[in-house]
C-alpha positions in Angstrom: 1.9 -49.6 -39.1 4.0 -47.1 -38.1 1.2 -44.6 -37.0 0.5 -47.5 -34.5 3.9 -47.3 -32.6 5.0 -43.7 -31.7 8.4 -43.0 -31.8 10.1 -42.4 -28.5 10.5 -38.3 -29.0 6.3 -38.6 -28.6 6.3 -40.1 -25.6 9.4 -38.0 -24.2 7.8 -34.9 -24.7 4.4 -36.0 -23.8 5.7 -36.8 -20.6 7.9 -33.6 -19.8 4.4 -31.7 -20.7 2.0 -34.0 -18.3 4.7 -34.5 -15.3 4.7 -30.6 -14.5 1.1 -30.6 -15.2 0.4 -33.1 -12.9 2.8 -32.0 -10.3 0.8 -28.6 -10.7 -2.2 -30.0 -10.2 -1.0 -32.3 -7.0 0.0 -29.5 -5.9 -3.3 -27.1 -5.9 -5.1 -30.0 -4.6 -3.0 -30.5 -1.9 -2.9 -26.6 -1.2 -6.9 -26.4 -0.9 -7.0 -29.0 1.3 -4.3 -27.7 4.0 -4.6 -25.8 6.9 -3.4 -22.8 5.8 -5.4 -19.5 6.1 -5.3 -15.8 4.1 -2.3 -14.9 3.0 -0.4 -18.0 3.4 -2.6 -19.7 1.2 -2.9 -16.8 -1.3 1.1 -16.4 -1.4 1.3 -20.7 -1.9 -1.2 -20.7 -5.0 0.5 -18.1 -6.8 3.7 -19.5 -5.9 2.5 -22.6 -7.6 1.1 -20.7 -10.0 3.1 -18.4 -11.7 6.4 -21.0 -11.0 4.7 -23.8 -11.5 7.5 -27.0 -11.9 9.4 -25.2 -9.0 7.0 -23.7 -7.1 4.7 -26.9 -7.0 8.1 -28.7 -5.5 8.9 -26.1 -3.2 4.8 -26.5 -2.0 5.1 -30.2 -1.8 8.6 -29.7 0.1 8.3 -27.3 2.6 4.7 -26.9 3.0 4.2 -30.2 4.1 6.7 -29.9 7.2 4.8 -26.8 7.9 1.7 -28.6 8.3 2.8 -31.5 10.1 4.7 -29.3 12.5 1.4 -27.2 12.6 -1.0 -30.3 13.3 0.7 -31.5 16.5 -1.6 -29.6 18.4 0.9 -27.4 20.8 
C-alpha cells in the first residue's frame, strides 16, 4: 500500500524538476512567438537557454514590457 502513496520528498523534488522545466519551455514558446528579430531573438534563447530558471524569468520579465512598449505602434 505504500507504493500507492508517495512520500512527500517524491512529489517535492518532482516538482522543483518540472517547475523550471516548464518555466523553460513557457518561455521558448513565448520567445518564438514575439516580435523580436536577429540578434535579439538569438541573444533571448540562449539566455533562456544556457540560464534556464533565471534566464526564463528574466524573458518573461523584461521581454514582455519590451514587447508591449514595442506593439503600440509609434
Amino acid at each position: 500500500m505504500e507504493l500507492l502513496s508517495p512520500s512527500f520528498s517524491l512529489i517535492l523534488w518532482s516538482l522543483l524538476f518540472i517547475l523550471p522545466l516548464a518555466l523553460l519551455v513557457i518561455a521558448l514558446i513565448k520567445l518564438v512567438r514575439s516580435n523580436y528579430e536577429g540578434t535579439d531573438k538569438l541573444m533571448w534563447s540562449l539566455i533562456i537557454l544556457f540560464v534556464p530558471f533565471i534566464g526564463a524569468i528574466m524573458f518573461l520579465i523584461m521581454g514582455r514590457k519590451k514587447q508591449t512598449t514595442d506593439n503600440i505602434g509609434y
